[in-house]
C-alpha positions as CSV (number, residue, x, y, z in Angstrom):
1,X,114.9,77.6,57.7
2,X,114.9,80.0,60.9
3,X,116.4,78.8,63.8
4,X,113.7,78.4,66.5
5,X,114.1,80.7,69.5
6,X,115.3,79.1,72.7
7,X,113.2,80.4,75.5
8,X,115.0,82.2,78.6
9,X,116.0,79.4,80.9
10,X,118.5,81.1,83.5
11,X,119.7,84.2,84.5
12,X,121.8,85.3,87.9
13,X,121.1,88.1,89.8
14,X,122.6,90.1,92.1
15,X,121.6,92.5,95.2
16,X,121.9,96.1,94.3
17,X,122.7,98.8,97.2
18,X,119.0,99.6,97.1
19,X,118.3,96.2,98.3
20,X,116.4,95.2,95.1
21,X,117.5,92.3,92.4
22,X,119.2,93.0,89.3
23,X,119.4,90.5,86.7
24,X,123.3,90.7,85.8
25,X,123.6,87.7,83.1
26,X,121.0,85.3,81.2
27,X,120.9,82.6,78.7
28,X,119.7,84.9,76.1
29,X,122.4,87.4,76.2
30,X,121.4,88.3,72.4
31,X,117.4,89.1,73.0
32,X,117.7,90.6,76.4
33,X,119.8,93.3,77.7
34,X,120.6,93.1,81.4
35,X,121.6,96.8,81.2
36,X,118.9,98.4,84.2
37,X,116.9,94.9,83.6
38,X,115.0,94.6,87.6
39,X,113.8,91.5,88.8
40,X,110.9,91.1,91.4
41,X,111.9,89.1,94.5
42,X,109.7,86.7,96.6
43,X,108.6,88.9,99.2
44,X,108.1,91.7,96.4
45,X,105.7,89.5,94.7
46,X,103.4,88.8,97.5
47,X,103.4,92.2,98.3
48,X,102.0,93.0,95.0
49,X,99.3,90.2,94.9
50,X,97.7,92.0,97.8
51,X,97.7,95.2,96.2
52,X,96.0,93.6,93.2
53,X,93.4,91.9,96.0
54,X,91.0,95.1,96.0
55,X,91.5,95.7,92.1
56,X,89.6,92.1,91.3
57,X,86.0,94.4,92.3
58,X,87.2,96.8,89.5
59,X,88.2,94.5,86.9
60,X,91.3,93.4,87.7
61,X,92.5,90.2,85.1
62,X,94.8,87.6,87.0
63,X,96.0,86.4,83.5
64,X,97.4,89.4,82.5
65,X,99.5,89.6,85.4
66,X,100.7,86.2,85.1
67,X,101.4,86.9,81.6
68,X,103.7,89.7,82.3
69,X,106.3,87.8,84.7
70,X,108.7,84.8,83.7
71,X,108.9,83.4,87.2
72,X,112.0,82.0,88.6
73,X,113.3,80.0,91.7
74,X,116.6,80.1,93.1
75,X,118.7,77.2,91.5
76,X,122.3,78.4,93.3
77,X,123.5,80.6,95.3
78,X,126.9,82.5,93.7
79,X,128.3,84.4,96.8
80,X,128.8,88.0,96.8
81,X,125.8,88.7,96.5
82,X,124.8,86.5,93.3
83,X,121.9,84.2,93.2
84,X,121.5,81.9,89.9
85,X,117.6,81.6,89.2
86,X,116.0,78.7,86.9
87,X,112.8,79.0,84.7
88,X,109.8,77.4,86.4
89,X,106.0,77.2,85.2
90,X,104.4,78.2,88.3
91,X,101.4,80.5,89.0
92,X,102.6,83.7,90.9
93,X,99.6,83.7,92.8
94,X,98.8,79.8,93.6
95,X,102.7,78.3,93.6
96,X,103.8,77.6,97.1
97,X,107.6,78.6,96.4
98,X,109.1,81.0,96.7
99,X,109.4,82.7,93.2
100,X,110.9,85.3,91.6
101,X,109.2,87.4,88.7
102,X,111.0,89.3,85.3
103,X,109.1,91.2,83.8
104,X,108.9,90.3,80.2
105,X,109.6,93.5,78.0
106,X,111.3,92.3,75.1
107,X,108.6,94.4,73.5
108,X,108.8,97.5,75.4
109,X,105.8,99.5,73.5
110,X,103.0,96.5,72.9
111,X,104.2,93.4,75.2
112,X,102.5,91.9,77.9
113,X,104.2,94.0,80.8
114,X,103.3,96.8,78.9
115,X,99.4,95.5,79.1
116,X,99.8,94.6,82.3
117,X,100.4,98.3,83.2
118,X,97.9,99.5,81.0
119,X,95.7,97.2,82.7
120,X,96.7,98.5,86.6
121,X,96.1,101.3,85.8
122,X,92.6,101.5,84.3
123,X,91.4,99.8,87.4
124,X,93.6,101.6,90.2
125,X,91.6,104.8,88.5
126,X,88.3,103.2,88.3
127,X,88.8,102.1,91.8
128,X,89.3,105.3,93.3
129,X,86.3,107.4,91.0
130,X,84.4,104.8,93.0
131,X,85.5,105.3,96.3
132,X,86.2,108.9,96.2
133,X,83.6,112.3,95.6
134,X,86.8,114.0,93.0
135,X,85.5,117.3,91.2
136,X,86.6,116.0,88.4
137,X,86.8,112.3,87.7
138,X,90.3,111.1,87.2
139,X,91.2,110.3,83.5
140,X,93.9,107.2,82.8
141,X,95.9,109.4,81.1
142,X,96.0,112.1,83.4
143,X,97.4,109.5,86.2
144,X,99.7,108.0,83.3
145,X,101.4,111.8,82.6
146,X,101.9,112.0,86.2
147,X,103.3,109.2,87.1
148,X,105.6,109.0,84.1
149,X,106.8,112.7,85.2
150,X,108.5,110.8,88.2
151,X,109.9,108.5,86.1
152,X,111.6,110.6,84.2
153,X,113.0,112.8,87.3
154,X,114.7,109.3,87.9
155,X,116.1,108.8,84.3
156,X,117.2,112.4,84.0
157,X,119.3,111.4,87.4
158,X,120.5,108.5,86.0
159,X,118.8,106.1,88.6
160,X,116.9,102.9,86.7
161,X,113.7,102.4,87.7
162,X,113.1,99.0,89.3
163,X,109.7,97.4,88.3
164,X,108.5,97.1,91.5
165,X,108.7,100.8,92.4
166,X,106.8,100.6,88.8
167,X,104.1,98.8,89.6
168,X,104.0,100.0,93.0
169,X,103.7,103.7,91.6
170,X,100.1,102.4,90.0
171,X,99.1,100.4,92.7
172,X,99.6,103.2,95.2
173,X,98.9,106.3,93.1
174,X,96.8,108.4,95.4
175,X,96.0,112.1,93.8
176,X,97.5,115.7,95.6
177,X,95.5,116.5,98.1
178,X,94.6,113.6,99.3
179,X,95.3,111.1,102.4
180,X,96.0,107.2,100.7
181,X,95.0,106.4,104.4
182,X,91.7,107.3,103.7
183,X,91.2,105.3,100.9
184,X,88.3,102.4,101.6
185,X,84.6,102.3,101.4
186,X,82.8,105.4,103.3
187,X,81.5,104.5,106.6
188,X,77.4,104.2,106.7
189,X,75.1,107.3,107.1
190,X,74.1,106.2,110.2
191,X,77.2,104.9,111.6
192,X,78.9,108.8,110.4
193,X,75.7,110.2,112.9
194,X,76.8,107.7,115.8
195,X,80.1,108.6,115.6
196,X,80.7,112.1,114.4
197,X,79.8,113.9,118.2
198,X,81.4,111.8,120.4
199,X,85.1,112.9,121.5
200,X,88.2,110.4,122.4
201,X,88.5,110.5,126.3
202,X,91.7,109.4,127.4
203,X,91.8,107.1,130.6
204,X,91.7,110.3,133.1
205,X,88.9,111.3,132.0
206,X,87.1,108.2,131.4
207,X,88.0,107.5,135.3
208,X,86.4,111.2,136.6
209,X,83.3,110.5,134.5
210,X,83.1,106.9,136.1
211,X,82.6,108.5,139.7
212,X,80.9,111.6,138.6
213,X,77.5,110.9,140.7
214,X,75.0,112.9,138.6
215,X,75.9,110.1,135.5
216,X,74.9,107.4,137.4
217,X,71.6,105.9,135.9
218,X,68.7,106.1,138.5
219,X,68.4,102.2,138.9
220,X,71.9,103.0,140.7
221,X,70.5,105.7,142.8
222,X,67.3,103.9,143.9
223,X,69.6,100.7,144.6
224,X,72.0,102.9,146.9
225,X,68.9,104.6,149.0
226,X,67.4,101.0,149.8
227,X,70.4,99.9,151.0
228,X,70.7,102.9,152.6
229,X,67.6,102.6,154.4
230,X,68.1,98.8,155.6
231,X,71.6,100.5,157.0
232,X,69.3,102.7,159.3
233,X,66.3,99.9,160.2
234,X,69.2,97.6,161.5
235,X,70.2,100.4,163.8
236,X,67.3,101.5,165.1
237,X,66.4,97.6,165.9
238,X,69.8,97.6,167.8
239,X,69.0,100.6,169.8
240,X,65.6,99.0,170.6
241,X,67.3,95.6,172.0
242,X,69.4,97.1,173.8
243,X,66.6,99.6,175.8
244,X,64.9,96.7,176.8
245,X,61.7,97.0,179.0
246,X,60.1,100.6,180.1
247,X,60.2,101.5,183.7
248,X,56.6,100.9,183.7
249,X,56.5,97.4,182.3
250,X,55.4,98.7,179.1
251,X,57.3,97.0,176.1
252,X,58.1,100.1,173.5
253,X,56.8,99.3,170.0
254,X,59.5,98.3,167.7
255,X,60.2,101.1,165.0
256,X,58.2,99.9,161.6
257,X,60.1,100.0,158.6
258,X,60.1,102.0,155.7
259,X,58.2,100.9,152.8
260,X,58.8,102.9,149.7
């Protein structure tokens, strides 16, 4: 009778020079080679569920994700640099701790991390046919060819690839020529119109244009000549007051205000 399988319960880790996890001993020593094995940490991990956010329009499959990862949690810390994980059943996107993801690639070719990349990037490419105008539509194995010619610059250096730079790769694949900045829903047709003739002023200019008289709406103007014109009427009624009776007896009329 075949002896049943233990499932990996432990592994340590340790912090590489390029500041990402390493997995440098497990329980299964036999099934899993640690040589170049990466491990996802915490804050990796909830960097890539918000890259995954705007894939869930495009098809995007939490399950296959979750099947991808064992998930981990930090059990002890080792010193220099060594961190002893333990096993947990927690969702990567729901769990409130802090977890730590392995990819699971015991079967390189047709296991679930392999889906899961399959999966990323059929919708990264789906995602941007839809928000871009290409010439060409882009093909998932065109992207695939590309990004695996990367890869392999790396291996031929002898650098291992960490799976987060992986995964990242797909999430942020972005084809020559253009700006991933750009990437988003187009704005309206009418908003493009609103916005398309109207230049940036900085706050010089916006400060001339503010006391530049002939851009002042006429409400403005026709406020400033009445006030104007009350100015003079209260002057002339001083003058008046101050003339006081004619030599003849005569009281001068009072000046009559303007009425426009």
């Amino acid at each position: 009778m075949a002896k049943a399988i233990k499932p990996l319960e432990w592994c340590v880790v340790r912090l590489g020079e390029d500041h990402n996890w390493w997995v440098a001993e497990t329980s299964d020593p036999v099934r899993w080679d640690v040589d170049g094995l990466s491990i996802v940490d915490p804050r990796q991990v909830q960097h890539l569920v918000e890259l995954v956010e705007p894939l869930r329009d495009y098809g995007f499959d939490q399950d296959i994700f979750e099947a991808a990862f064992i998930p981990f949690r930090i059990d002890k810390d080792l010193g220099n640099g060594k961190v002893r994980l333990r096993r947990m059943k927690e969702s990567l996107f729901e769990s409130e701790e802090k977890l730590f993801a392995l990819p699971d690639i015991l079967d390189e070719e047709n296991g679930p991390y392999a889906d899961l990349l399959d999966h990323l990037t059929r919708c990264r490419v789906k995602m941007l046919n839809d928000l871009f105008k290409f010439e060409t539509k882009l093909s998932v194995d065109e992207v695939e060819d590309e990004i695996r010619e990367d890869q392999n610059s790396s291996f031929i250096q002898g650098k291992a690839v960490h799976v987060f730079e992986e995964i990242g790769s797909i999430l942020d694949y972005m084809p020559a020529g253009y700006d991933p900045d750009e990437e988003g829903p187009a704005k309206g047709e009418g908003d493009e119109a609103d916005d398309e003739d109207l230049p940036e002023l900085d706050a010089e200019e916006e400060e001339k244009l503010k006391n530049d008289g002939s851009l002042k709406w006429d409400e403005d103007e026709e406020g400033e000549e009445d006030e104007e014109g009350k100015k003079k009427e209260g002057e002339q009624d001083e003058e008046d007051e101050d003339g006081g009776d004619s030599g003849d007896g005569e009281e001068k009329p009072k000046a009559r205000s303007r009425k426009r």
